[in-house]
C-alpha positions as CSV (number, residue, x, y, z in Angstrom):
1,X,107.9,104.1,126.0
2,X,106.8,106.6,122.9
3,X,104.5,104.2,120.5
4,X,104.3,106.7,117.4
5,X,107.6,107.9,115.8
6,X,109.0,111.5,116.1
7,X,110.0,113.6,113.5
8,X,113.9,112.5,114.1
9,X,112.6,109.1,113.4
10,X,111.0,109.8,110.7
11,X,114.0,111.7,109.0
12,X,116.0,108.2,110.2
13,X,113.6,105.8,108.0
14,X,113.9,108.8,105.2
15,X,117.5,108.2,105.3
16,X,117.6,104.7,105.3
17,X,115.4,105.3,101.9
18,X,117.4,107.6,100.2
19,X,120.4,105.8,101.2
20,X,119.3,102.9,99.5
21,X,117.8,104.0,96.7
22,X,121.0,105.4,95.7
23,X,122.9,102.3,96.5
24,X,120.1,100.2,94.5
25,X,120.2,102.5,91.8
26,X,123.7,101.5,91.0
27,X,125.0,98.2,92.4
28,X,122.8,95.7,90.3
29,X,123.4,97.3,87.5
30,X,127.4,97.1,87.6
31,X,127.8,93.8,86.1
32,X,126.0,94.4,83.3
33,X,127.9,98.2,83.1
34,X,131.5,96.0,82.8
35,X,130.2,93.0,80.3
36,X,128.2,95.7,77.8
37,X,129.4,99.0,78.9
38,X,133.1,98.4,78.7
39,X,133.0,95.7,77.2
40,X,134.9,92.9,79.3
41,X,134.7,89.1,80.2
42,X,132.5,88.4,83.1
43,X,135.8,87.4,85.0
44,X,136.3,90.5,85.3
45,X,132.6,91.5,87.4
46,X,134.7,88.6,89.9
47,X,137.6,90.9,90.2
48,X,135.5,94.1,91.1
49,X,133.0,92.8,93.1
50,X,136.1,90.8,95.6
51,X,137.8,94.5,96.0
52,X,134.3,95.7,96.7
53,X,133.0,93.2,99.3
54,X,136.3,93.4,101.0
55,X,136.7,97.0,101.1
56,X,133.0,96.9,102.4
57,X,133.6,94.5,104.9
58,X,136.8,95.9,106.4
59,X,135.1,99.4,106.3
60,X,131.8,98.1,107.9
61,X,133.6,96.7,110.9
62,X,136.0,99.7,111.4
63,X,133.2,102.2,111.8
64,X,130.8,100.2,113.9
65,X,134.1,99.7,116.4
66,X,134.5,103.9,116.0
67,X,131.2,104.0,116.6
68,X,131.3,101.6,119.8
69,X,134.3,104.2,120.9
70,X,132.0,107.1,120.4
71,X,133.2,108.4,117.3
72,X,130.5,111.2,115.8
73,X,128.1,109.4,113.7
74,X,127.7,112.3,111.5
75,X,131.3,112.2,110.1
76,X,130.9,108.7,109.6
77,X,128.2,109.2,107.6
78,X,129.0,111.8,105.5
79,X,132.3,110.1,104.7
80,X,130.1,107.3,102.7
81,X,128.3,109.7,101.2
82,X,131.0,112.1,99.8
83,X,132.5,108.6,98.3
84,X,129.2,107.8,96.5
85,X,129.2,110.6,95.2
86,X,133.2,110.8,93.7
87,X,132.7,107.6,92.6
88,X,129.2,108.0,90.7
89,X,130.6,111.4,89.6
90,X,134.2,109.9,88.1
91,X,132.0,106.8,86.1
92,X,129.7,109.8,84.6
93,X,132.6,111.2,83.3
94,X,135.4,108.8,83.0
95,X,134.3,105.5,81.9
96,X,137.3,102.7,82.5
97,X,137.4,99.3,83.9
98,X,141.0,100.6,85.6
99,X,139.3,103.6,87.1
100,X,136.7,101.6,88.3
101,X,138.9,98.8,89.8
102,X,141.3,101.3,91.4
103,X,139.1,104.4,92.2
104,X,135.3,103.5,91.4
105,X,135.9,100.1,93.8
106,X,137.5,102.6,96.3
107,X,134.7,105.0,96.6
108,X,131.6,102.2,96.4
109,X,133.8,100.3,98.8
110,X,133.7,102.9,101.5
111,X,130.0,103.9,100.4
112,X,128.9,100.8,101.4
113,X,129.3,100.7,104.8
114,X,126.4,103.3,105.0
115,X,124.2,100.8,105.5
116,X,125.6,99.6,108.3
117,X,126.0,102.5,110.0
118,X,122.7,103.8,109.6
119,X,121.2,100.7,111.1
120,X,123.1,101.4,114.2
121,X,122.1,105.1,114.2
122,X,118.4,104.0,114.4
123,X,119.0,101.5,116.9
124,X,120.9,104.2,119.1
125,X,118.0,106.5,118.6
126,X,115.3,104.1,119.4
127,X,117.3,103.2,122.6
128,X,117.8,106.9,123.6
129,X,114.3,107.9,122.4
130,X,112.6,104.9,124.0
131,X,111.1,103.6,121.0
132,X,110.7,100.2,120.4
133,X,113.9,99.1,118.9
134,X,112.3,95.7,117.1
135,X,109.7,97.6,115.8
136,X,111.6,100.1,114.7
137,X,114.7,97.8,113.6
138,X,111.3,96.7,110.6
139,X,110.5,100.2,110.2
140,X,114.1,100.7,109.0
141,X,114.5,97.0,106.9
142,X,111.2,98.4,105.4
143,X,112.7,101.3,104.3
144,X,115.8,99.5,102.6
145,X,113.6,97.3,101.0
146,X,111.2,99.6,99.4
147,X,113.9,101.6,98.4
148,X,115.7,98.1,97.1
149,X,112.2,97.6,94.7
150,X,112.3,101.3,93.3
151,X,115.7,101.5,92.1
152,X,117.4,98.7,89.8
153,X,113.9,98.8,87.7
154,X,115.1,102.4,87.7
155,X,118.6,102.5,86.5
156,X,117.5,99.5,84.3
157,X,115.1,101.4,83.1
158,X,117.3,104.6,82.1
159,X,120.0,102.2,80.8
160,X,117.6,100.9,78.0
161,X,116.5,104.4,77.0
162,X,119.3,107.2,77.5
163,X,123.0,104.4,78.5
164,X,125.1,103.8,81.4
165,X,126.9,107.4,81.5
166,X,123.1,108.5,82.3
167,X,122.4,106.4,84.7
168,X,125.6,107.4,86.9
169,X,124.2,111.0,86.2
170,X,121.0,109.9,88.1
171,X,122.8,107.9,90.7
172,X,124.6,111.2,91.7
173,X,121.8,113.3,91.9
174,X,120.0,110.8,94.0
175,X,123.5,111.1,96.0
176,X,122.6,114.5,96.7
177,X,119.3,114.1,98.1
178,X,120.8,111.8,100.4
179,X,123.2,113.9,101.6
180,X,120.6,117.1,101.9
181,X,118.5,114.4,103.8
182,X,121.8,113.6,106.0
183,X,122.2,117.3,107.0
184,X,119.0,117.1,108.7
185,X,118.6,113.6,109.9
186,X,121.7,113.5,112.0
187,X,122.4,116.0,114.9
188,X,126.1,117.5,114.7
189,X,126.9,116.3,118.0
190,X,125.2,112.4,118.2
191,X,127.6,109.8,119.8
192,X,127.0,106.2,120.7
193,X,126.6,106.5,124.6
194,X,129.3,105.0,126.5
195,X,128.5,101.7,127.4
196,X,131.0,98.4,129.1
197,X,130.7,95.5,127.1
198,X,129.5,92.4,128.9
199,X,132.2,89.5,127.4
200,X,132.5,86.9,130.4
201,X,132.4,83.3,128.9
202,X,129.2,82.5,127.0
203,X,128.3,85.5,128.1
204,X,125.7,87.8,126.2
205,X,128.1,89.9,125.2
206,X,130.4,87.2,124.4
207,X,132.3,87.0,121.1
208,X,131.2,83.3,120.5
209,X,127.2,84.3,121.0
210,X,127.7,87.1,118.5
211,X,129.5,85.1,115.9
212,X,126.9,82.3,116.0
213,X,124.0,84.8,115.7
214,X,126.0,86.4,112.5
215,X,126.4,82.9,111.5
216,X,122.6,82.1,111.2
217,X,122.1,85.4,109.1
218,X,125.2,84.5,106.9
219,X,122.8,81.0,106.1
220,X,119.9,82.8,105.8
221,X,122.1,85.3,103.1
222,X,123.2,82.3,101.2
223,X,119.6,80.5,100.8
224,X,118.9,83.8,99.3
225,X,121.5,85.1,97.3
226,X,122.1,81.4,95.6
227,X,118.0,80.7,94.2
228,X,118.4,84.9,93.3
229,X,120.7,83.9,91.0
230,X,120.0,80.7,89.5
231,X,116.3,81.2,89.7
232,X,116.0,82.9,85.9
233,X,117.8,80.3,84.5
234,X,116.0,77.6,86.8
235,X,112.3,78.5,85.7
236,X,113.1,79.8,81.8
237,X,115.9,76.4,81.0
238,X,115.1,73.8,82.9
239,X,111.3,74.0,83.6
240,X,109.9,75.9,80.7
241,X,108.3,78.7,81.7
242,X,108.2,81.7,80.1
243,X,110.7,84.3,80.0
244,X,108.3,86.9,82.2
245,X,108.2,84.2,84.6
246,X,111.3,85.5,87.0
247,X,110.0,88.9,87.1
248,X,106.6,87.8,88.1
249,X,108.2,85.7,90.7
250,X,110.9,88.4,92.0
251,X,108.0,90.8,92.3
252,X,105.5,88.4,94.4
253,X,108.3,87.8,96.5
254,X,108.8,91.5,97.4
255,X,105.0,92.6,97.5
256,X,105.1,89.7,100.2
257,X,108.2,90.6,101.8
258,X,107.4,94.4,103.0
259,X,104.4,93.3,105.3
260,X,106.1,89.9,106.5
261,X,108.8,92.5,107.6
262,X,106.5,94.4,110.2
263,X,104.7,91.3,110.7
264,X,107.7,90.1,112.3
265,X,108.5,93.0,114.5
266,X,104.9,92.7,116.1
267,X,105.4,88.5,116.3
268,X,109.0,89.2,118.0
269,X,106.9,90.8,120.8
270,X,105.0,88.0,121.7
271,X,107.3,84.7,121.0
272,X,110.5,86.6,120.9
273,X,113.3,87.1,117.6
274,X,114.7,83.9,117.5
275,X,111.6,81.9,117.6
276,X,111.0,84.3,114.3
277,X,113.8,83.1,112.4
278,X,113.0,79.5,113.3
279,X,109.2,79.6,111.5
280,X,111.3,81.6,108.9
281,X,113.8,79.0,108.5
282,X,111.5,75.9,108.7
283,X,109.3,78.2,105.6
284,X,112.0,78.6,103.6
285,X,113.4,75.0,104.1
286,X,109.9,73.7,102.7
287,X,109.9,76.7,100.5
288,X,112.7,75.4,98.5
289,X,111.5,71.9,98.3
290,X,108.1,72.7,96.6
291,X,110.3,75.3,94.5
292,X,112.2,71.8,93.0
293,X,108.4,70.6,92.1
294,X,107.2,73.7,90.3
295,X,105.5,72.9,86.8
296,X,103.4,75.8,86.3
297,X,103.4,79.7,86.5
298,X,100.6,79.8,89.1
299,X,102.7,77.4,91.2
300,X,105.0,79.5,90.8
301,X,103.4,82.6,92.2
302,X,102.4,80.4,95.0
303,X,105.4,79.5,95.9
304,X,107.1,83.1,95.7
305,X,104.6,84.2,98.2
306,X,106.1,81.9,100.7
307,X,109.7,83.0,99.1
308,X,108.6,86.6,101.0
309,X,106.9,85.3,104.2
310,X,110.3,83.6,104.9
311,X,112.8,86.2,103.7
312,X,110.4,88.9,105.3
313,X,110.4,87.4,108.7
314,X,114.3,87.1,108.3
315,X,114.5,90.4,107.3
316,X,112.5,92.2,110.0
317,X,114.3,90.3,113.1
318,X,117.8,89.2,111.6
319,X,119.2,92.5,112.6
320,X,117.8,92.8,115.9
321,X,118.5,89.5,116.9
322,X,122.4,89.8,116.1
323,X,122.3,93.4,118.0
324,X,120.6,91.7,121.3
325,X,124.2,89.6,121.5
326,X,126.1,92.8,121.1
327,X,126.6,93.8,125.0
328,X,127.0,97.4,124.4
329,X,128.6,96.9,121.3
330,X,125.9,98.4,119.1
331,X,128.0,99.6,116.4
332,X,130.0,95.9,116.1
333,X,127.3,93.8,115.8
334,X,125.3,95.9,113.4
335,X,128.3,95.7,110.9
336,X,128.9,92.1,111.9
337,X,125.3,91.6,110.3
338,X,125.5,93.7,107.7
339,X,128.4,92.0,106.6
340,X,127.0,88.4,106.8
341,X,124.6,89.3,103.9
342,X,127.6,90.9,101.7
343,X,129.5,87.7,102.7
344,X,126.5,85.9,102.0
345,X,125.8,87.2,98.4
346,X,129.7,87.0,97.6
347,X,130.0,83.0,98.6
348,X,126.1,82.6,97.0
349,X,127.2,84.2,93.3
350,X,130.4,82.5,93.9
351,X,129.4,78.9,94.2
352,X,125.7,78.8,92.1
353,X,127.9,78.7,88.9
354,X,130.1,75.9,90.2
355,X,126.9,73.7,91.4
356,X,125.0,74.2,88.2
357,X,128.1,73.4,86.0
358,X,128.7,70.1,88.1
359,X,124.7,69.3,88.9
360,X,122.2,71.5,87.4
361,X,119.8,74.1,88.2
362,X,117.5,72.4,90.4
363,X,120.4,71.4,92.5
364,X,121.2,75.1,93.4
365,X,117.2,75.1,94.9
366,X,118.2,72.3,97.2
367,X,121.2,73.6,97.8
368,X,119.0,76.9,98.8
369,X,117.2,74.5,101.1
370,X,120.4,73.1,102.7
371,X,121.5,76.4,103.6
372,X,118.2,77.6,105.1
373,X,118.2,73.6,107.5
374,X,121.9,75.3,108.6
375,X,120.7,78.3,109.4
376,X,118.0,76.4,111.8
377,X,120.4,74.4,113.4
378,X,122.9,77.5,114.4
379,X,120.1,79.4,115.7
380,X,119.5,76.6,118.6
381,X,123.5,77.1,119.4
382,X,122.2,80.7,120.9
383,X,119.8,78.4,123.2
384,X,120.1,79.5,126.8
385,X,121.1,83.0,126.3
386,X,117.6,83.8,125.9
387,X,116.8,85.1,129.8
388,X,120.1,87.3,129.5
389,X,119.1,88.4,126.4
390,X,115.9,89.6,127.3
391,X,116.8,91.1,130.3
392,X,119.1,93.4,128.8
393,X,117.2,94.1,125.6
394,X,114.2,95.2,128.1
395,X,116.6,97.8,129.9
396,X,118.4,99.2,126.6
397,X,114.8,100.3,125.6
């Protein structure tokens, strides 16, 4: 088993990077493109973002199935890119809330499932390279997140000095980095090898194991995505701390994330993924609890810390566990994950506006912390699949 990545693996985790700096670069700031850019109701961020998320979703799970067929992962790829690239090209140029609802939805739509089909490349690699394909499953969430901190304080950035028509100028030139990364990260001729799904009853292949496992990242997703986006409001309205006070806390969080992400790879060796994500649940359930208590920016920072131990260890094993239910099917589960945390972010931005207009604020924190006691419980549902699961993880590698 190699130890130290090649040079292939290395242009894999390059890709992941440039592939998410372009998409971070552009996706947070789209809300705030239709309210200010063009000018519309926030109803109408709703109506993109539902056309996205679907198109992202359906697109997700019909490449990792072409994938699972054998379909060259190249094309695949280079498919997503080319649509980043019309769609941050047409936005440069045209800017319209009906070009970006009928052609700029389109082209994101379809960009998206880059993620998830880069994930699968790596894990196809490792498996064929005989790298480790936890460790490297955190090399690659390592990537995506380090890319995920450089880019919105980017485009942000740009908007407040040069606009938004800038910004989707930079977003397409990032776009073509990616793809000249993409032209020598993936060989012309690399296929998923064939492989027979294992899909007896409760099975490790089977469709119920897999859903479950998607299940438990789709909680973890929500706890995230619903204190993301009440937290602002939470600390500035309700407890009174200053406005730099989010900020301070997002960026704790994520200087704490990157090493609880390869922290977690090296733990899953010794007690295994799932025990991972339940010390990351039972964190981010008391997490969430002390964050209802908070009083004080130092608290605060405190807390956040913990905020990136838990979301770290998720991050680092969430993908690999939901790939070790796969039975063969590589390219399925990978989207099937990818998708619980666009599902999840959908259904979290959703439903935080409808429990702080009924409740408040510090309802949506223990709301967080409901989400994160679910996700606990659905992860013992995968209880003994665990021997099966290990067995054919160990001869995949």
């Amino acid at each position: 088993m190699a130890v130290r990545p090649d040079r292939q693996s290395l242009l894999i985790l390059m890709l992941v990077f440039m592939g998410g700096l372009s998409a971070s670069s552009l996706v947070p700031m789209m809300s705030l493109f239709i309210v200010e850019g063009l000018g519309r109701e926030p109803w109408h961020v709703s109506i993109y973002s539902g056309i996205v998320i679907a198109l992202t979703m359906t697109v997700n799970r019909l490449f990792g199935e072409r994938i699972d067929r054998g379909t060259n992962v190249r094309q695949l790829l280079l498919v997503s890119i080319v649509c980043f690239l019309a769609g941050t090209t047409s936005l440069a140029f045209v800017q319209s809330y009906v070009l970006l609802v009928t052609g700029g939805a389109l082209f994101l739509g379809l960009s998206n499932a880059a993620l998830s089909t880069t994930f699968t490349y790596g894990r196809l690699h490792a498996e064929q390279s005989g790298l480790d394909t936890t460790i490297f499953n955190s090399w690659l969430r390592i990537a995506a997140s380090l890319a995920w901190m450089i880019g919105p304080a980017l485009s942000f950035t740009i908007i407040g000095i040069w606009g938004f028509q800038t910004t989707f100028i930079v977003s397409a030139i990032l776009g073509l980095v990616w793809l000249a990364v993409w032209n020598f990260a993936v060989p012309k001729d690399f296929r998923s090898p064939p492989r027979q799904a294992k899909t007896e009853k409760g099975g490790l292949g089977s469709d119920r194991l897999l859903l479950i496992a998607a299940a438990a990242c789709l909680f973890f997703s929500l706890t995230n995505s619903l204190y993301i986006m009440a937290m602002p409001l939470f600390f500035v309205q309700e407890v009174g701390l200053p406005y730099y006070a989010p900020g301070l806390s997002f960026s704790t969080k994520c200087f704490v994330e990157v090493p609880a992400i390869f922290a977690a790879g090296l733990l899953a060796k010794r007690i295994g993924e799932r025990n991972v994500l339940y010390i990351a649940a039972i964190i981010a359930v008391a997490t969430f609890m002390a964050i209802s208590e908070i009083r004080t920016v130092p608290q605060m920072i405190a807390i956040a810390a913990f905020e990136g131990l838990y979301y770290g260890l998720f991050a680092g094993v969430g993908i690999t566990f939901v790939q070790s239910f796969s039975g063969g099917r590589t390219g399925r589960a990978t989207s099937m994950y990818v998708n619980s945390l666009f599902l999840g972010g959908a259904i979290g931005g959703i439903s935080m506006g409808f429990v702080a207009t009924g409740f408040d604020y510090r309802a949506v924190v223990f709301v967080s912390a409901g989400f994160a006691f679910c996700a606990l419980l659905t992860l013992f549902a995968t209880r003994g699949a665990d021997s099966r699961r290990d067995a054919t993880v160990t001869g995949t590698r």
